[in-house]
C-alpha positions in Angstrom: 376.1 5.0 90.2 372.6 6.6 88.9 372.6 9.1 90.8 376.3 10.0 89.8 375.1 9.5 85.8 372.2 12.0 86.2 373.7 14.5 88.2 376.5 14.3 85.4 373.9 14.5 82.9 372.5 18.0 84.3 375.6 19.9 85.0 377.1 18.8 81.3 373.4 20.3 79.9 373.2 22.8 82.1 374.8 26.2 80.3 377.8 27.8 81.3 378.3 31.3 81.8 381.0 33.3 82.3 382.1 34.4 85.4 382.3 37.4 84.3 379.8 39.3 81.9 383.1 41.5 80.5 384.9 38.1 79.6 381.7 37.1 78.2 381.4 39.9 75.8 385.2 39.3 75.3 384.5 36.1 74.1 382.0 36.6 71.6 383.3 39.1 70.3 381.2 42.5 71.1 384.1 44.8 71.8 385.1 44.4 68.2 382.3 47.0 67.7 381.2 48.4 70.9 383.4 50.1 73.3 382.1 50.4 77.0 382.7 54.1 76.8 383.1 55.0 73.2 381.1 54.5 70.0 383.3 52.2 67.6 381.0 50.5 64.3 377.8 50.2 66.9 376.9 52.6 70.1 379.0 52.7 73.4 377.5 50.3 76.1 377.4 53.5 77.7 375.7 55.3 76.0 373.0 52.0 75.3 372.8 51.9 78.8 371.9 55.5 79.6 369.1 55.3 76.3 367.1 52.3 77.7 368.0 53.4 81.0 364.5 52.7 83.5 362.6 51.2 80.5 360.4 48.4 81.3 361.4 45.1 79.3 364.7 47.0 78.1 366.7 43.7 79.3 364.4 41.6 77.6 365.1 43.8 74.3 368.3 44.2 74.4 368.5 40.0 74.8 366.9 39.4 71.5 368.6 42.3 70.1 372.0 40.8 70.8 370.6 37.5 69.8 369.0 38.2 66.8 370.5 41.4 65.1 368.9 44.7 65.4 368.9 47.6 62.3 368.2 51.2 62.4 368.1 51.9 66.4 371.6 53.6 66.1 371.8 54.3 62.2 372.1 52.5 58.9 374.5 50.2 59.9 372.9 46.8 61.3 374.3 44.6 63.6 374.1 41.3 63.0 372.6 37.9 64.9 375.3 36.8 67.5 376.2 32.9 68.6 374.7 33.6 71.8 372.3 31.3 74.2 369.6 33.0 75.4 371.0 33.1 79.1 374.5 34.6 77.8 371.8 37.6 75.7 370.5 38.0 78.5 373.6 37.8 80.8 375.2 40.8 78.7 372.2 42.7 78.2 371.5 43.0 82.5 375.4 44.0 82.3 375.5 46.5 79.9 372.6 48.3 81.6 375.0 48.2 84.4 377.2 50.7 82.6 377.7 54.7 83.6 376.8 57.0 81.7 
C-alpha cells in the first residue's frame, strides 16, 4: 500500500506534457500570434526557426524567451511572459526549431 502511495505521489508531481508539441502550443495559446508559416502579431515559427537555426544554446533561449517575455528581437512589439513550466518552454522551443524554413 506504500509503495502504491508513492508511486501515486510521483506520477501526480511529475509534469505532464503534451503528446504533441502542436497541441501544446494550441493550448497555451501561441498561435494567437505566431503562425507556423506566416508572421501574425510576433514572427513565424518558421522563420524563428531558420534565424536561430545551428546556434548553440538557441533552445535554451528560446525556453526562457517563451517563459519569460522577450522585447525588441523582432520589433517594438514585446511578447509577453507565458503560463508555461519550464519543460513545456522547453518542449516548444526543441519544436519550433523543428520547423522548415
Amino acid at each position: 500500500m506504500l509503495l502504491r502511495c508513492v508511486l501515486l505521489s510521483l506520477l501526480l508531481a511529475t509534469p505532464v506534457l503534451a503528446a504533441e508539441p502542436q497541441d501544446l502550443a494550441r493550448n497555451k495559446n501561441c498561435f494567437a500570434c505566431h503562425g507556423l508559416e506566416n508572421k501574425i502579431v510576433g514572427p513565424a515559427w518558421k522563420d524563428i526557426a531558420a534565424r536561430y537555426k545551428g546556434q548553440k544554446g538557441a533552445e535554451q533561449l528560446l525556453a526562457a524567451k517563451i517563459k519569460n517575455g522577450s522585447h525588441g528581437a523582432w520589433g517594438p512589439i514585446a511578447m509577453p511572459p507565458n503560463p508555461v513550466s519550464d519543460a513545456e518552454a522547453s518542449q516548444l522551443a526543441k519544436w519550433m526549431l523543428t520547423r522548415k524554413y
